[in-house]
C-alpha positions as CSV (number, residue, x, y, z in Angstrom):
1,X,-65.3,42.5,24.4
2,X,-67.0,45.5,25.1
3,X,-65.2,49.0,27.1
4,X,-64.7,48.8,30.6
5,X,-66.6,51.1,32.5
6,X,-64.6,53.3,34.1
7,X,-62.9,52.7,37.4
8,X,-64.3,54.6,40.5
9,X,-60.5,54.9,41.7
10,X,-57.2,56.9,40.9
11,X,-53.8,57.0,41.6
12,X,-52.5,60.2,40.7
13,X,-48.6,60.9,39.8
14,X,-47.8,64.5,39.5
15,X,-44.5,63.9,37.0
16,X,-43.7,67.4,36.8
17,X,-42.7,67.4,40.8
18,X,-41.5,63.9,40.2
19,X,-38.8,65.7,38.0
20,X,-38.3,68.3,40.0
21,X,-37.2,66.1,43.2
22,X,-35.0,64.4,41.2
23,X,-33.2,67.8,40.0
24,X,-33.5,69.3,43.6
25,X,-31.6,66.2,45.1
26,X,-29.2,66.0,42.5
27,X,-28.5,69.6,42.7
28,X,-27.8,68.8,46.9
29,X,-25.7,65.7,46.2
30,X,-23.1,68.8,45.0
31,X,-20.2,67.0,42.6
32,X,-21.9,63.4,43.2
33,X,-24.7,62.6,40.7
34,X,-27.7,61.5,41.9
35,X,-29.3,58.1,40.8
36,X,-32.8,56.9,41.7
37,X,-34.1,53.6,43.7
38,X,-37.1,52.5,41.1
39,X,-37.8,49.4,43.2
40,X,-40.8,47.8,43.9
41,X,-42.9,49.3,40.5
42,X,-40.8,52.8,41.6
43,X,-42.1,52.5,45.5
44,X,-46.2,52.0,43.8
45,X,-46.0,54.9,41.6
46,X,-45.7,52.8,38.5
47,X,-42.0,52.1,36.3
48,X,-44.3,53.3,33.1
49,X,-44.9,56.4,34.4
50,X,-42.2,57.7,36.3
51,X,-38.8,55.9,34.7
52,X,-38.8,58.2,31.7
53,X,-39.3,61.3,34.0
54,X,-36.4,60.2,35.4
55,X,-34.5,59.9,32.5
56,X,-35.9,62.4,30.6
57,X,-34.7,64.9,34.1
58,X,-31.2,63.8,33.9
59,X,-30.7,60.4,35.9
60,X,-28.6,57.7,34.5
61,X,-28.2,55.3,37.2
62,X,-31.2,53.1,38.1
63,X,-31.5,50.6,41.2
64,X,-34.2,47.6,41.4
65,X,-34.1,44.9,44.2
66,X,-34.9,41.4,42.0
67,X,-34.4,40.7,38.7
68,X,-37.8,40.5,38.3
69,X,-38.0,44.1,37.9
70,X,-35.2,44.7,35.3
71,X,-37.3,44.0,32.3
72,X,-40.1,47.0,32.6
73,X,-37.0,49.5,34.0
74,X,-34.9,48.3,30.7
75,X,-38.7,49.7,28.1
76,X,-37.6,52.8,28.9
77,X,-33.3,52.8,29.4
78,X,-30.6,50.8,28.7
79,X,-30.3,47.4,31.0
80,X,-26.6,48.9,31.4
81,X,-27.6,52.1,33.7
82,X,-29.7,49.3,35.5
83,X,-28.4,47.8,39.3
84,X,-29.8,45.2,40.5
85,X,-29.2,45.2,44.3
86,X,-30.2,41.9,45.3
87,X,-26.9,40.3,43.4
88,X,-26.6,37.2,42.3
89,X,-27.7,34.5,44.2
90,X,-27.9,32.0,41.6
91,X,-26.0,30.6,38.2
92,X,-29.4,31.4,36.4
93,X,-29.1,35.5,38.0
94,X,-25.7,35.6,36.8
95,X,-26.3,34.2,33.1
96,X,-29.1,36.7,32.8
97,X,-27.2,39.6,33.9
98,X,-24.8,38.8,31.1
99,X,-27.1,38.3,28.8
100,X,-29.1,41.6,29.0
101,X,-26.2,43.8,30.4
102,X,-27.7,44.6,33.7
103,X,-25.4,45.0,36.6
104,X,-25.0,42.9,39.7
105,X,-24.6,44.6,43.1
106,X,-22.7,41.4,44.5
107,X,-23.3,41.0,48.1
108,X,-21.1,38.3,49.2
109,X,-18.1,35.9,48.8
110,X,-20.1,33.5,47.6
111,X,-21.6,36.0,45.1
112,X,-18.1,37.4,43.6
113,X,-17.2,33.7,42.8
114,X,-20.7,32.9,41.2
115,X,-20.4,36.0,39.1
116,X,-16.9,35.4,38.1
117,X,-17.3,32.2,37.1
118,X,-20.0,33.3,34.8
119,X,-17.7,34.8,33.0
120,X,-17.5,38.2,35.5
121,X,-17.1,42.1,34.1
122,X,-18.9,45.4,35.3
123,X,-20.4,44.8,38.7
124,X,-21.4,47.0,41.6
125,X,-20.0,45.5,45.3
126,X,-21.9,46.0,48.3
127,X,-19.7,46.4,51.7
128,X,-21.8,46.2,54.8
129,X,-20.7,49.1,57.2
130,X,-23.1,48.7,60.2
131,X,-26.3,48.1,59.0
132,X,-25.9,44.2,59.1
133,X,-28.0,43.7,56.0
134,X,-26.5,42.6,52.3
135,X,-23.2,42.9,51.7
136,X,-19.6,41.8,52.2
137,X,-17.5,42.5,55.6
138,X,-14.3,44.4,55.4
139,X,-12.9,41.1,56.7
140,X,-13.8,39.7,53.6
141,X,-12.7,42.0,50.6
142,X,-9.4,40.4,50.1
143,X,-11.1,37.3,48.6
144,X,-9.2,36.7,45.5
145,X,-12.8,36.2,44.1
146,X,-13.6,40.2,45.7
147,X,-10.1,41.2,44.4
148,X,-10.5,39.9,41.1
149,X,-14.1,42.0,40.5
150,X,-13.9,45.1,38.1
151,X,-15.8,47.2,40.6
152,X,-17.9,50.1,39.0
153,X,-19.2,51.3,41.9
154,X,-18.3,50.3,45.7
155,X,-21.3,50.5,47.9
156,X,-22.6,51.2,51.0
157,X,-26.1,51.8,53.2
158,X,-26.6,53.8,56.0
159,X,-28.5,52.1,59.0
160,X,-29.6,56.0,60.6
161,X,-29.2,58.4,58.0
162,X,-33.1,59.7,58.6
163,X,-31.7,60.3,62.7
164,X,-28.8,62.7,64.2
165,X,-27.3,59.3,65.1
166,X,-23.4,58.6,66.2
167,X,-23.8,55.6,64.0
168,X,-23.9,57.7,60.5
169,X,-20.4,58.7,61.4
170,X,-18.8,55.4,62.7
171,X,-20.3,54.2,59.3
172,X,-19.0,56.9,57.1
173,X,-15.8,56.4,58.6
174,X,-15.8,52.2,57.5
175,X,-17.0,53.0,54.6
176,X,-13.9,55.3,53.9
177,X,-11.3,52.3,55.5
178,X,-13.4,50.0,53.0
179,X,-12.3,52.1,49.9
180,X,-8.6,51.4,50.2
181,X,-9.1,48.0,50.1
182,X,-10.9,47.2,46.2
183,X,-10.0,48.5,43.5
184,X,-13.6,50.7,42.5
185,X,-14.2,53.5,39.6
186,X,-16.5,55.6,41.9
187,X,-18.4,54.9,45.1
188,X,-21.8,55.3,46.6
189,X,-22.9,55.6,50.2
190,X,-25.9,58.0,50.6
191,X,-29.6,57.2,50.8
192,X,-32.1,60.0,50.1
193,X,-31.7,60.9,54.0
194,X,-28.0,60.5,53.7
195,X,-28.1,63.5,50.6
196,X,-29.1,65.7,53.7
197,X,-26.0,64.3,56.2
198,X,-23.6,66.8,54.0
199,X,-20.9,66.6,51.6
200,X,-19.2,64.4,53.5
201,X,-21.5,61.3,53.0
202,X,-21.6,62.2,48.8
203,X,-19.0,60.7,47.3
204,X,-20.0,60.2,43.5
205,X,-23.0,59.0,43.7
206,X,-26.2,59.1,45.5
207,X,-28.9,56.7,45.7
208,X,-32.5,58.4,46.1
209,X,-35.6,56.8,46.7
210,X,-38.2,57.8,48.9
211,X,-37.5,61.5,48.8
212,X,-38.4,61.1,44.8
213,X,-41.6,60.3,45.1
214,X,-42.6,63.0,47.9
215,X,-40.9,61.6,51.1
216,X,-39.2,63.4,53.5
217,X,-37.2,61.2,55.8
218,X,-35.1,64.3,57.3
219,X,-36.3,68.0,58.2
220,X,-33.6,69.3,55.5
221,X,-35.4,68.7,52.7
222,X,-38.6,69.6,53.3
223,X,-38.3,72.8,51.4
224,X,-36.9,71.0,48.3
225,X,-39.1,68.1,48.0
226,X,-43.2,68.0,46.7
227,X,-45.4,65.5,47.4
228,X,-46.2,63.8,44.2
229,X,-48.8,61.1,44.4
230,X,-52.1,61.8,45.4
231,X,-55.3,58.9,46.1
232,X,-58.8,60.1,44.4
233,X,-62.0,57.7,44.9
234,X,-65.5,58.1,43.8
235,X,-69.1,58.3,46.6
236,X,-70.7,55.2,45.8
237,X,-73.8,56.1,48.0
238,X,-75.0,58.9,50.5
239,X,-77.1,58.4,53.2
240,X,-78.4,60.1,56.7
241,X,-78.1,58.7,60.0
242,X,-79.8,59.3,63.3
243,X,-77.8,59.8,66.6
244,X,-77.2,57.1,68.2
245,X,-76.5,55.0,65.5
246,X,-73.6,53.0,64.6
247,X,-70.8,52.6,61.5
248,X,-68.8,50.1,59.8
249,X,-67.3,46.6,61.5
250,X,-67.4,46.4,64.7
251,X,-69.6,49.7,65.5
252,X,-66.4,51.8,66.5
253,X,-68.2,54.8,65.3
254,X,-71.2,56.1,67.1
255,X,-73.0,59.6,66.0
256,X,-74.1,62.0,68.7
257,X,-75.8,63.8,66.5
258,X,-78.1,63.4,63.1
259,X,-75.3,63.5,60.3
260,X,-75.0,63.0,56.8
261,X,-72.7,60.3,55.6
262,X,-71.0,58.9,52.3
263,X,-69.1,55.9,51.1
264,X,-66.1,55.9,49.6
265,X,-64.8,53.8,46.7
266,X,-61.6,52.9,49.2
267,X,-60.3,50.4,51.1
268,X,-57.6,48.4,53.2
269,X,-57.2,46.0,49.6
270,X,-55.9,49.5,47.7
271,X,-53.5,50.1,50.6
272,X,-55.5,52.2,52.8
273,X,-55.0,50.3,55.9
274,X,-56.9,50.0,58.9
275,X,-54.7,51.9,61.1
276,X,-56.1,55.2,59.3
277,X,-59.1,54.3,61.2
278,X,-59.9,57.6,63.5
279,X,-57.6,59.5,62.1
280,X,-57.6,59.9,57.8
281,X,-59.9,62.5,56.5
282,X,-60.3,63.1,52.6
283,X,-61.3,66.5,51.0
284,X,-64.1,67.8,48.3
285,X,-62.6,70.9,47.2
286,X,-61.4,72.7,50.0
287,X,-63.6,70.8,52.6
288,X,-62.4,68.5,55.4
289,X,-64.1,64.9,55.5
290,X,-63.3,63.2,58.0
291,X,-63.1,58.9,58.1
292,X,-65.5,57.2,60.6
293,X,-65.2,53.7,61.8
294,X,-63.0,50.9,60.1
295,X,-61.7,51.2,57.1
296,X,-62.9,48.2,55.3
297,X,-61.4,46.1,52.4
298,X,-63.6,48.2,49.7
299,X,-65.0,50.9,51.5
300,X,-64.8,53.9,54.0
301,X,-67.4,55.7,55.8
302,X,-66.8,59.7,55.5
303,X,-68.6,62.5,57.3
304,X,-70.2,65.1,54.9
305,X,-71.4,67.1,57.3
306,X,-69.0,70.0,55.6
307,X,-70.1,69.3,52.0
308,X,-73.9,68.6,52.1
309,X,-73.7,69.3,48.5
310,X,-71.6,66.0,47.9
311,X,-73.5,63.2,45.8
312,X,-73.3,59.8,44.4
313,X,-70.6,59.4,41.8
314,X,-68.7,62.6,43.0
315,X,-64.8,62.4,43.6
316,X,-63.3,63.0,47.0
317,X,-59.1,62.7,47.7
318,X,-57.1,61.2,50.3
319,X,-54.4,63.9,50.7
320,X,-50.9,62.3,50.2
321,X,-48.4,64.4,51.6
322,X,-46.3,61.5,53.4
323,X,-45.3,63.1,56.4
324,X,-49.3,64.1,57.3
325,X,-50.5,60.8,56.4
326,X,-47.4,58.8,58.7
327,X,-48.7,60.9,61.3
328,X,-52.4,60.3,60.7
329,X,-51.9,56.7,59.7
330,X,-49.2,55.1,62.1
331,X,-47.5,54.3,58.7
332,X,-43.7,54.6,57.6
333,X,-43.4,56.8,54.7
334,X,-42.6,54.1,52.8
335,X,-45.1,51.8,53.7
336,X,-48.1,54.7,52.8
337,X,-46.4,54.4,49.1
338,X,-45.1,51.0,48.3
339,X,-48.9,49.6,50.0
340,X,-50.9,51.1,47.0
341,X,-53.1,48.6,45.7
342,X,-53.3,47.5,42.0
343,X,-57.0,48.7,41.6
344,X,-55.5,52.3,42.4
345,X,-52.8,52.4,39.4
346,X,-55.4,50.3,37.2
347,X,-57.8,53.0,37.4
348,X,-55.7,55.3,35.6
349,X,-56.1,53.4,32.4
């Protein structure tokens, strides 16, 4: 087979601020040490990439959702720093765990039984404090099943850690009842927003995810954290338009004025949505491009009326700093990461 030509998209991963996020919130998490959520391909940013930055920076505890994930986390650490928080909710998620040394988070009754009867050991155990998603009910942890668990670390998730909410107390408080009822060798509670609620809400480990990879769910840490992906596409054409006319599906863009225009190697299928529509803009250098019309599955329309020196086959970027592009894009934070389309992390091959 011959070389591919190249791709005319990139995903960039700057792993030096990657690491430094990671030592910045594990430095605020005080005496707790700070893991890291790598779920979902490490929110878009790729497990290849940015597990061994993790390691390599200091982390030793590792949280995926499905056990899906575990195999290309466990290339680069042991399966034993590896939590996998979706439990097991079948014989065939319990046989595996024991088999490659994973850990469980178990989330239920029904889940403590399955996992003991698989022959049981180190697990994680998930109490549910408010939030009403995974995870047992105080009610329920003196199951003889629950009881009978050798609990690493007992759990918890904060429902409105990114908000001055009266709810992060009332759960901090459960979560404290909850401790004096298993037996546990360390507890967890705090999300990357939690990090910021204090001391208080540290126990001995955190649980960071979105703040890793650049986002910042709560005003105190925007000094420590730096964006760290960044979107780069390639001008597939140029062309000149004449006021009056129209762009893109649907016409929503009309030029009042004679304006040069170029089209960008981007689209809705690589995670750039339509609700940037209006409102994106991408940058050559240190000029501003604005997006016109819809963004469509492959393409977007940009205004070079900035950069008339801009041809076809230059590279123009999306800017990635999450909390400008929520704001431009109607996106979560977390959405504007984990949406990344495959042809973006392909293209850095």
């Amino acid at each position: 087979m011959p070389d591919k030509p190249s791709s005319t998209l990139r995903l960039t991963v700057d792993t030096d601020a990657l690491a430094a996020n990671w030592r910045a919130l594990d430095a605020m998490s005080g005496a707790a040490k700070a893991g890291a959520a790598v779920k979902a391909d490490c929110y878009g940013l790729g497990v290849d990439t940015c597990v061994p930055v993790l390691r390599d920076a200091g982390c030793q505890h590792f949280f995926v959702a499905h056990w899906s994930e575990v195999e290309a986390v466990a290339h680069h650490i042991p399966a034993s720093q590896i939590a996998v928080l979706h439990g097991v909710l079948t014989s065939e998620d319990a046989d595996y765990a024991q088999q490659i040394g994973a850990v469980p988070v178990i989330n239920s009754v029904e889940q403590a039984e399955r996992w003991q009867a698989s022959g049981g050991g180190r697990c994680h155990l998930m109490v549910d404090s408010g939030i009403n998603r995974l995870g047992l009910s105080p009610s329920e942890l003196g199951d003889a099943n629950v009881q009978a668990l050798e609990v690493d670390v007992l759990m918890s998730h904060l429902a409105c850690a990114d908000e001055d909410s009266p709810m992060n107390a009332r759960q901090l408080e459960v979560f404290k009842q909850t401790r004096q009822q298993v037996a546990h060798r360390s507890a967890s509670l705090a999300n990357s927003a939690g990090i910021a609620l204090g001391s208080d809400y540290h126990f001995n480990l955190t649980r960071p995810g979105l703040a890793l990879y650049g986002g910042v769910p709560r005003t105190e840490l925007s000094g420590a954290i730096t964006p760290v992906a960044g979107v780069e596409a390639a001008i597939l054409q140029t062309r000149t338009i004449c006021a009056g006319e129209t762009v893109g599906y649907n016409a929503r863009f009309t030029a009042d004025r004679d304006m040069r225009i170029g089209v960008v190697s981007l689209g809705y299928a690589d995670g750039i949505l339509r609700s940037w529509r209006g409102q994106g803009a991408f940058t050559f250098g240190d000029k501003h491009l604005p997006m016109l019309g819809t963004v469509s599955m492959d393409m977007i329309v940009a205004d070079l009326t900035e950069a008339p020196e801009v041809r076809e086959g230059n590279w123009v970027t999306l800017p990635y700093n999450l909390q400008n592009a929520a704001q431009q894009s109607g996106l979560s934070q977390y959405e504007l990461l984990t949406v990344l389309g495959t042809r973006l992390r392909s293209g850095n091959a």
